[in-house]
C-alpha positions in Angstrom: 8.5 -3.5 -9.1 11.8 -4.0 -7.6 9.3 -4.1 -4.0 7.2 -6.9 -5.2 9.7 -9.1 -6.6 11.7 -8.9 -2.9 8.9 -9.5 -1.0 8.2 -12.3 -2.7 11.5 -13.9 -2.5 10.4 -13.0 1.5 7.6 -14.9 0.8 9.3 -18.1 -0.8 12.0 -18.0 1.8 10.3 -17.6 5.1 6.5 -18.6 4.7 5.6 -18.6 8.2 6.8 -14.7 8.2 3.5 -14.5 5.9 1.5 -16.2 8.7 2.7 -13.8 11.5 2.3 -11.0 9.1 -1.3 -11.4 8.4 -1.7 -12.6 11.8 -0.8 -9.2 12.6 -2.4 -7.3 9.9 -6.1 -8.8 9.6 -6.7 -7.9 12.9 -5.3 -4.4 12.7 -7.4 -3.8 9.6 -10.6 -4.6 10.7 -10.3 -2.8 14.1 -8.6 0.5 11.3 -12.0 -0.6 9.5 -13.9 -0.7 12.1 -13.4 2.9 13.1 -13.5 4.5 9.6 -17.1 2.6 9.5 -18.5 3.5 13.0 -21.2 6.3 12.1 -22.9 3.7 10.0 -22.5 0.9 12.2 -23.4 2.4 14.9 -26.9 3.8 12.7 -27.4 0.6 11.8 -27.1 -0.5 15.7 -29.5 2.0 17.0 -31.8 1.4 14.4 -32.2 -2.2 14.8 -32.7 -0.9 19.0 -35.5 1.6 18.5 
C-alpha cells in the first residue's frame, strides 16, 4: 500500500517522469512479449507462407 500511495505522489509531482517511464516501458514489454509469444507467431507466420 505504502508503494502505491508514493508512487503516486511520484506521479502528481513529476508527470513527465510518467512519460519517460512508459516511454521506456511499452517498448520493453512488447519486445519481453514478443519473445514469450514467438512459437505462435512465428506458426502463425509460416502458415500464412505455405
Amino acid at each position: 500500500m505504502g508503494v502505491r500511495a508514493s508512487l503516486y505522489n511520484n506521479v502528481q509531482k513529476n508527470p513527465g517522469y510518467l512519460v519517460v517511464f512508459l516511454q521506456y516501458f511499452i517498448p520493453a514489454a512488447l519486445i519481453v512479449y514478443t519473445m514469450l509469444e514467438r512459437i505462435a507467431l512465428l506458426t502463425f507466420v509460416l502458415a500464412g507462407v505455405l
